[in-house]
Each structure stands twice: as structure tokens, then as C-alpha cells.
N, C-alpha and C positions, 0 to 999 in steps of 0.2 A: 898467733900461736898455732901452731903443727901437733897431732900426734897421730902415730900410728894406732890403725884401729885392730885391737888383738883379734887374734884367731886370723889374720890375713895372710900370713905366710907360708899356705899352703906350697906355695911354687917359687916362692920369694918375690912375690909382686905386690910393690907398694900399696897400701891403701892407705891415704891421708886423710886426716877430720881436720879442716881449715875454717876459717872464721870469715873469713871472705873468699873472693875467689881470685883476687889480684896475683896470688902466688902463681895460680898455672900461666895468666898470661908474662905471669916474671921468667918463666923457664918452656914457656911454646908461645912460637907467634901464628896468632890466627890471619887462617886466609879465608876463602871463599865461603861463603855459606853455600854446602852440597844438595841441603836438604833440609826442608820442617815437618813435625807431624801436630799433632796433639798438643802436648806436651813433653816433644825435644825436638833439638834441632843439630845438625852436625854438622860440623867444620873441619876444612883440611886445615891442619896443623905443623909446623914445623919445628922441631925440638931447636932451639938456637942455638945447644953449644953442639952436636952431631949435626944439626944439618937436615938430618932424616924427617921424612914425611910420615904422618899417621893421620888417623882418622878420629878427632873427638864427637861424643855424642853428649850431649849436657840435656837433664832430664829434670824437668819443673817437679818435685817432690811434693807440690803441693795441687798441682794441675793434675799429676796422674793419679793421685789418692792412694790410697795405703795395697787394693790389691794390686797395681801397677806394680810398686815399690816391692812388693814381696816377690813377686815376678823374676822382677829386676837382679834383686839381691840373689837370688835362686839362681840365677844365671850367671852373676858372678861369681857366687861360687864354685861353680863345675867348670867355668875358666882357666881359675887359678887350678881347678886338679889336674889340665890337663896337658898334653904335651906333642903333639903330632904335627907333622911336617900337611895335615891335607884338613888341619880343625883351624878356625880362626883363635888367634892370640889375641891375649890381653894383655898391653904393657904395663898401665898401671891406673888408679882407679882416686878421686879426689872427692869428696865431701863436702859440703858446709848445710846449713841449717836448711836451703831451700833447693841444691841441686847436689844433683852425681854427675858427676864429671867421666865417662870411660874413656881412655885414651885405647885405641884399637888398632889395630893393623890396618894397611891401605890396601885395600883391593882395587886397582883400578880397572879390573876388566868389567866388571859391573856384574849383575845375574845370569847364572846360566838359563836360564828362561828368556832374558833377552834375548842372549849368543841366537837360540833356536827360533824366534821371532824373525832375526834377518837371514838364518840360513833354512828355516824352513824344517827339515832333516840334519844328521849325521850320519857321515859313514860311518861303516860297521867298525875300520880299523882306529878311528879315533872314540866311537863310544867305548870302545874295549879299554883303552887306556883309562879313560873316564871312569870306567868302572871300579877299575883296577883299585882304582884311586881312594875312588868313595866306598868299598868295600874292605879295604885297607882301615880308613876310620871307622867304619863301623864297627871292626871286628875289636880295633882301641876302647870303643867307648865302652861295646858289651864286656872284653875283661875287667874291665873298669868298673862295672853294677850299674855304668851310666844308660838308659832308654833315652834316646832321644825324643819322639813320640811325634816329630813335625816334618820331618823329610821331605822336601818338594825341591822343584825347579830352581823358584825364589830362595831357597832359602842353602843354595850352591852359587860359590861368587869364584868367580875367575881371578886369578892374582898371577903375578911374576913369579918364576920358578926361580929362584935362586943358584941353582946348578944349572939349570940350563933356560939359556936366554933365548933357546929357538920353541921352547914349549909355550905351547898358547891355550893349552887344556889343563892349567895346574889350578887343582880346585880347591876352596875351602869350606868346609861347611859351617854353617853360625847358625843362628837364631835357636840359645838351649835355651827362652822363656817356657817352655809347656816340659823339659827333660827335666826326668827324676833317677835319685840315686837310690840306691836299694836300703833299706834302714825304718827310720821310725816313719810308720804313714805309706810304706813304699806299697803295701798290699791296697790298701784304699784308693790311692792313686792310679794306681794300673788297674782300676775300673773305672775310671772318667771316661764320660764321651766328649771326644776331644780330637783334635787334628784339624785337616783340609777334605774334604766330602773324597775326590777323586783321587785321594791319597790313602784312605781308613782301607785297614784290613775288617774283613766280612767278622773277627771276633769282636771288635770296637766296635761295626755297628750292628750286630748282636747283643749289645751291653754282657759283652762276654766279661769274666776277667782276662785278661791279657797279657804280653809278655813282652821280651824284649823283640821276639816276631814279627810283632809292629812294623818295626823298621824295615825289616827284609821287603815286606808287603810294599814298601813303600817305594824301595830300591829296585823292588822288579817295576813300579810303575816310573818311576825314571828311566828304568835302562829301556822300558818298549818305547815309551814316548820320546827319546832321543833318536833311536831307530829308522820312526815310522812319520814323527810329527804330528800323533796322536794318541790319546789314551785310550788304554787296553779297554775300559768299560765307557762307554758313553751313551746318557740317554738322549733318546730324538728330541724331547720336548724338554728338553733340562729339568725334569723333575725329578728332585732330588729320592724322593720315594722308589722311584723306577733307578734309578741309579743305584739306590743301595741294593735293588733286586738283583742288577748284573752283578756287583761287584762278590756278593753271596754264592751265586752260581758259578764266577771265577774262569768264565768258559771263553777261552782265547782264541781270535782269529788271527791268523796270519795268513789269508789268501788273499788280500790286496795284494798286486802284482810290485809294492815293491820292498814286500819280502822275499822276493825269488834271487835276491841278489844278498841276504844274507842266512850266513851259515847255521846249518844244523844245531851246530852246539852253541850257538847263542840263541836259538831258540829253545833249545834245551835247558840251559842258565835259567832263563826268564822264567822259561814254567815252572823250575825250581824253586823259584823266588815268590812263586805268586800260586802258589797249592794254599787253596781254601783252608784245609784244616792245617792249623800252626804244627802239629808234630812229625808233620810231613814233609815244612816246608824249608828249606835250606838256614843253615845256620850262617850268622857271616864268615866264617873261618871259611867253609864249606864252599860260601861264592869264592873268594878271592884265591881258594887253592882249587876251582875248577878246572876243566880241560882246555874251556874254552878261553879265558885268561892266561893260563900257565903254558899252553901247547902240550900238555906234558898228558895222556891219559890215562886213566886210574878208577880202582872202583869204587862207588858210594861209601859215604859215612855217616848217612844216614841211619841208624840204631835201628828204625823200625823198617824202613828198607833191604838192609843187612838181615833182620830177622824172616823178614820175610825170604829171601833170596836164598837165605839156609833153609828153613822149610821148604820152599820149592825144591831144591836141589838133593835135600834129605829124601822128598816124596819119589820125583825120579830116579831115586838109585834103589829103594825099594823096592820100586819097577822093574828094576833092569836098566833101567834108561839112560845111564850113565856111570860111568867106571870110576867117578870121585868118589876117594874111601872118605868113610867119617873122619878120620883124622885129618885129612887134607881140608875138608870143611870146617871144624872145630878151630886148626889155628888159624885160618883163612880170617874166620870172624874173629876169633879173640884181638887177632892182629890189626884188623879193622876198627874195633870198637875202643881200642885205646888212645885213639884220635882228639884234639880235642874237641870238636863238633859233639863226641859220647858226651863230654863234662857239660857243657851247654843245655844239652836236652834232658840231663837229668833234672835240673828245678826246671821243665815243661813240664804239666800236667797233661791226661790225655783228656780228649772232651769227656768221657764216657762215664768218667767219675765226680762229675759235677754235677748238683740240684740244678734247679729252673728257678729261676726268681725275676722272675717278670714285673712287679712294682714294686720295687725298692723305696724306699726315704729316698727324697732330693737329697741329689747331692750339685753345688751351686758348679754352675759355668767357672772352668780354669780360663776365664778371661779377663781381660783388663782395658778393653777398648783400642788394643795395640795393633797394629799393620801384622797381617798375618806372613808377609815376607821379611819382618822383619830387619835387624842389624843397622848396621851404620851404610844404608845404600841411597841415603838423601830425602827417605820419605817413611821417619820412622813409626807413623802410626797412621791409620785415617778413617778404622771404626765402623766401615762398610759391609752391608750386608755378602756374603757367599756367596756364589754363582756356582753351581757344579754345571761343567757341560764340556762339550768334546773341543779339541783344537784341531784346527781347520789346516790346509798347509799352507795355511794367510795368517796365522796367530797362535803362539806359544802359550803355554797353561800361564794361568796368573791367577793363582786363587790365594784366599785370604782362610787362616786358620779360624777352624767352629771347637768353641768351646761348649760344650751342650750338657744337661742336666737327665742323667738316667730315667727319670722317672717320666714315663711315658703318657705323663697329664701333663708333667710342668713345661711352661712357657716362658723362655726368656731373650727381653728384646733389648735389653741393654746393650750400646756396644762395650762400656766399662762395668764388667759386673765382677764377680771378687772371685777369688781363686774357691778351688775346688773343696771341698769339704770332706771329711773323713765321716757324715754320718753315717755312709751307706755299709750296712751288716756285712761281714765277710762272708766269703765264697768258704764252699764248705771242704773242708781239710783235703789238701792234694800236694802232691810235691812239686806239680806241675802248671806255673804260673799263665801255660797259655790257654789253661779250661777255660770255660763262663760261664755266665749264665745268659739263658734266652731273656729275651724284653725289645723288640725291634722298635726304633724312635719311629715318634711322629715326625711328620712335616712340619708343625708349630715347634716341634725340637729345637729347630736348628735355626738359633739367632744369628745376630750380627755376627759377621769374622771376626771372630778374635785376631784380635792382629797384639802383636808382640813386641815390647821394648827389648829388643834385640842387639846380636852383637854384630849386626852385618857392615863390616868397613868396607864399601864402595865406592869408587870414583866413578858416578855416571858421564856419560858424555854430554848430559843436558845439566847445565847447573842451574839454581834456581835462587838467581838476585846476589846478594852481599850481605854482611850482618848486620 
């Protein structure tokens, strides 16, 4: 006996509750075993009556325990809401009393993290498309209320472009176990300490409250580290303590000689992307309709940028110093600020009107013992502690997602410990979600990776055994 399970049809994609699991091998034939973790394992799959290849992950319900499963389900839901030619899909989703069955898209170009492992670097004119790409999704997910909160290397997978068979940079991005949507819990949430160490924006490891910002932070350390084949902050002795010191102070080098071969304005993008204080820092709209993206140049839409640049411009005509009347400034801005990048920034808080709350209540690790690269890329979970440290131009990032507890006594070593808790008291009244509060973690902070029951559908080039 079959039923649909209600509330699934957000996108019209099946969710089946089955009694056994004979039925999916009635309507897909399994192939290779890609990959095992934990508690799941993936399989390339072939639908019988189309023909067509997908990516199943089958997830022991009882191996990963209940905050796995919440994880889990969390993920499928913001699946089914979404829709984007550069997000991984979900074709349809199967149940029984001891497994979930995801049936997922094929990626088979594998991790972009890999890609940069055997090339080392990227040129300027293909991380630009790259970016295009991933700045395109991002800008979907935030109209959406979606944060995604995990943005890394691992967690963009290369796939087939469907329109064009000569593109070999068509990305997807997967792994939404740690992405929250805006709604019941969303303010509690968006102060978890939480992410990949060389990925956190300096508000997150502030135990700031936080925003959809995140991501940006995360995007500009993508876009340098495809660049250069190295991350913008690294400490010498991988200590993670000194790591969260650079990433705070935000202070970007680009005199290695082989930035001299790329252009101004994609070092301009990055610093955009990666401005310490979140109301500073680039909205996604903002990236993907830059100069350096679009060829096309134009001025800020930046709200507090814009204010400022009329102040200044108001100061020197007071002066004498410039012949622009107020009127040509006035609609200059007005015309500016009705951008959507202005709608964006308005739920941003500024830091300025936020308390300090430095010992908060625990609130528990958003982890579940899951691969922090998540998805369906043949190695869905494996519970290992973090590494933060620099990539060499012998070795692409490979870090595993930290789920970590604000409270800057608690220690936790779990690699499966339960998702995040709403005890932690709210941030005090602001419209702008990227304030926070001070409280800089310990070193004992920062347990095992949270690694992710993901949605990453990858075809690696190392497969690993039969099933």
C-alpha cells in the first residue's frame, strides 16, 4: 500500500509512504554503489520506463537518529520550494518505516573543490561565469527567505548544462541540511554557530545575530579561492582561534604576483563580498548585476554607500567644490535606492543598535554527525573532526561543516549531536537581522564537522565497490 504524504506538493514532487521498498526497485534499476556514509549510501539509478539516470540516496532512519532525520526532512522541504536552473533538484522522495529514499539529480562532474584540486587555480574569465552562476542562486534563494548558511567548495557540484553541451562550469549548489527559511524559529536560528570555520562570516563567529549576509561572506571566499587557490584568511599553525582573528579583521591580500593578471573589478566584487560589517557588504542582487559580471558600469546600491556619497557630494558643493545642484543629487539617490538591493537591506540591522551578550543559554550543535560536503557525491556522511587551514596550490579546500553551541563554556564532541535549539533569548529589537551580539567561541567550541545528510547528486570518478 502507497500514500501520499500531505503537505508534499509544494512543487508537485511525489512523496511516497511505502510498506516495503520493493516498489522503487519496481520503477528504477539500481546500479553501481557511488558511495557510503554513516547511515546512507547512494546509488546510480536508472528510471526503466525513461531510460534516464539519477542519483538515489537511501538513509537508515534508525542509524542516523531523529536529529539526522530532522535535518533531513528540513532539506526536503526547501527542495521541493525551489526552482533554479544552478540549485540541485529533487525528483521525488520514497519512505517506509526504516529508510528515505531521495531520488536526485546526476551530477557527474563531481565537486568543485575537486575541479580546483587538479587544476590548481582558475582563470579570471571562467571564475566570472562561475560566479555569474552562483550569484544568480543565491539572489533565488534570498527572494525566497531561503539562508543557506553552508556555502563551500564541496558543497557546488558540476553537472551537464542542458543548453549547452560545450559548458563544463554549469554548477549546482546542494547540501540545504543547516538552510533555514524565514518563519517560526527563523530569529533563533540565525544565531547558531554553525557553518565551515574558513567559510563563517566574522558576525557568526562573533555569536552575532545574523543574516542572509552569511552567504555573501561565503561567496566572496569562493570567488578569491577559485582565483588564487587559496583562502583569503589562513592561519600558519591551523589554529582555529587565530583563524577567527583574520577572518574578523577581513584584511585582504592580493600582492601574490598572480593577482597581477587579474582585473580591478573583480578585486573590487570580492571586497564587496567580503566587508566585515554585513551592512556594508554586497547584497546578492548587487553581485550578479556588478560591473565586473555584466561589463556594463554603474553606481552603488549600496543604501549606506549611496548615503554617504550624497553627504560627501552635498559637503563639497557647500564648498564650492562642485557645481552638482541638490536636485541632481536628490533624484540621483532617490533613483538609486529604489533598487532591489534598498528591499534587502532593509530587514539588515546595523551593528550599532544591538546589546552584548556574551553568555547566552546553550543552544545545542545544528549537527547530526553528517559529511559536511554533503549531497549525493558517494560519501554521504563520516563525522570527522574540522581542519581549518590554508590551501596550498597542491590541495583544494575540503572542509567539513561545525555545528557549534554559543555558549562559550559549552563543549561538544559528538560527531551526531541534535539540531539547534531555540533556547537562546533573542537579540534585542532591530529591523536589521545582520546586528549581534559579541561572545567569541572557544577553541573547545568547535567539535566534530558537522557533516550533512545532503542533497549532493554526484557521479565521482572513483566509485566505491557494488551494493
Amino acid at each position: 500500500m502507497t500514500t501520499a504524504r500531505k503537505g508534499s506538493a509544494e512543487k508537485g514532487i511525489p512523496h511516497m509512504r511505502l510498506e516495503d521498498d520493493s516498489m522503487i526497485w519496481d520503477t528504477y534499476e539500481c546500479g553501481r554503489k557511488l558511495g557510503q556514509g554513516s547511515f546512507g549510501k547512494v546509488y546510480l539509478a536508472k528510471h526503466k520506463s525513461s531510460g534516464q539516470q539519477w542519483a538515489i540516496k537511501a538513509v537508515n532512519k534508525e542509524k542516523a537518529g531523529s536529529s539526522a532525520i530532522k535535518l533531513l526532512e528540513r532539506e526536503v522541504l526547501i527542495l521541493k520550494r525551489v526552482n533554479h536552473e544552478n540549485i540541485i533538484s529533487l525528483n521525488e522522495v520514497f519512505e517506509t518505516s526504516k529508510r528515505m529514499y531521495l531520488v536526485m539529480e546526476l551530477c557527474e562532474g563531481g565537486e568543485l573543490a575537486d575541479a580546483l584540486k587538479e587544476r590548481k587555480y582558475f582563470p579570471e574569465s571562467e571564475v566570472k561565469k562561475i560566479t555569474k552562476k552562483l550569484a544568480s542562486a543565491i539572489t533565488y534563494l534570498h527572494k525566497h527567505d531561503i539562508v543557506h548558511r553552508d556555502l563551500k567548495l564541496e558543497n557546488i557540484l558540476l553537472s551537464q548544462n542542458p543548453n549547452d553541451p560545450e559548458d563544463k562550469l554549469h554548477i549546482k549548489v546542494t547540501d540545504f541540511g543547516l538552510s533555514v527559511v524565514k518563519g517560526v524559529g527563523y530569529e533563533n536560528m540565525m544565531q547558531d554557530f554553525c557553518g565551515t570555520p574558513n567559510y563563517m562570516s566574522p558576525e557568526i563567529i562573533d555569536n552575532k545575530t545574523y543574516s542572509q549576509q552569511c552567504d555573501i561572506w561565503a561567496m566572496g571566499v569562493i570567488v578569491f579561492t577559485l582565483l588564487c587557490g587559496n583562502f583569503p584568511f589562513r592561519s600558519k599553525d591551523k589554529d582555529e582561534d587565530s583563524l577567527f582573528e583574520l577572518i574578523k579583521k577581513g584584511q585582504l591580500d592580493f600582492s601574490d604576483e598572480i593577482w597581477n593578471d587579474v582585473s580591478a573589478d573583480a578585486k573590487k566584487c570580492i571586497e564587496g563580498m567580503l566587508k566585515v560589517d554585513p551592512a556594508h557588504r554586497y547584497a546578492a542582487s548587487e553581485v550578479l548585476s556588478h560591473q565586473w559580471l555584466t561589463g556594463v558600469s554603474g553606481n552603488s546600491t549600496n543604501v549606506l554607500e549611496m548615503m554617504k556619497a550624497w553627504t560627501d557630494l552635498k559637503i563639497k558643493k557647500d564648498e564650492g567644490e562642485t557645481s552638482l545642484t541638490n536636485g541632481d543629487i536628490d533624484d540621483t539617490f532617490q533613483e538609486e535606492t529604489t533598487n532591489d538591493a534598498k528591499s534587502e537591506r532593509e530587514s539588515t540591522p546595523s551593528e550599532h543598535h544591538t546589546d552584548s551578550k556574551q553568555n547566552g543559554p546553550e543552544v545545542k550543535n545544528d549537527s547530526s554527525g553528517r559529511r559536511g560536503s554533503g549531497g549525493v557525491t558517494g560519501k554521504p556522511g563520516s563525522g570527522r573532526r574540522s581542519q581549518a587551514g590554508n590551501i596550498t596550490s597542491k590541495s583544494a579546500p575540503n572542509q567539513k561543516t561545525t555545528g557549534i553551541s554559543p555558549k562559550p563554556t559549552s563543549t561538544h564532541n559528538s560527531a551526531q549531536s541534535s539540531v539547534p535549539s531555540s533556547a537562546r533569548p533573542s537579540p534585542a529589537s532591530s529591523s536589521n537581522p545582520r546586528s549581534s551580539h559579541v561572545g567569541k567561541p572557544t577553541p573547545n567550541q568547535v567539535p566534530n564537522r558537522q557533516t550533512s545528510t545532503s542533497s549532493k547528486a554526484s557521479v565521482k570518478g572513483k566509485t566505491q565497490g557494488k551494493k
